[in-house]
N, C-alpha and C positions, 0 to 999 in steps of 0.2 A: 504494500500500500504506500503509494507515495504522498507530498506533502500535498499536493493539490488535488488529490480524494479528499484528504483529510479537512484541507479547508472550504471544499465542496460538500462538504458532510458539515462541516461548524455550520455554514451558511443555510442550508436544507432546514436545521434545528433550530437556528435563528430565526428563519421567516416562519415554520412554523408556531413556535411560541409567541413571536408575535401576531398572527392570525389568530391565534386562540384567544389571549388577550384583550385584542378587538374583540372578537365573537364576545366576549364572557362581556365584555364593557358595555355594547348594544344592548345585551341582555337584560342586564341591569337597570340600562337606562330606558327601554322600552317598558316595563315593570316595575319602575319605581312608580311609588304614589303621588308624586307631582303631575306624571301623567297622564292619572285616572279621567278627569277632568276633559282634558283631552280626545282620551278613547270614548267617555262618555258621550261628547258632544259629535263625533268619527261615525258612532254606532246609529246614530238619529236620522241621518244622511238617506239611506235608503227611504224611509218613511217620510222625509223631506218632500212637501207637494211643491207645486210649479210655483208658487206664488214667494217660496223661501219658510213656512210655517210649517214646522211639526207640530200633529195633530195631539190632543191630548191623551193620555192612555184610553178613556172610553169610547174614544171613536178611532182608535189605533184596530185592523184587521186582526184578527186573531185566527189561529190554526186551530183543527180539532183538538191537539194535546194542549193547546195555552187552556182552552175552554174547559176541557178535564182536568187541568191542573189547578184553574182556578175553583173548583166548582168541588172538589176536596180542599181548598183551603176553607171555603166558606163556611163548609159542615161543621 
């Protein structure tokens, strides 16, 4: 093995820990609770009508399972 394996192989372990690092940093930062806020307002976007107004939960469409799911809370 010569030295320019060797510092082909430092270099390979180097960008990889550094990609990891990132990854892990995103992670975090995607998932931190500052975000919430964020993803909350991200999630509404779909149900957003033409006019720019999110509708309120009781006139928000519902799926059969929202309707059974709500309808055991209520009991």
């Amino acid at each position: 093995m010569s030295l320019a394996d060797l510092n082909l192989d430092v270099v390979r372990i180097a960008i990889m820990i550094i990609l990891i690092i990132a990854f892990l940093g995103m992670w975090a930062w995607a998932w931190s609770s500052k975000r919430k806020d964020v993803f909350d307002q991200a999630s509404m976007l779909p149900l957003e009508e033409d006019n720019g107004r999110i509708p309120p939960e009781n006139e928000r469409p519902q799926n059969k399972q929202s309707k059974d799911k709500q309808e055991r809370i209520e009991e």
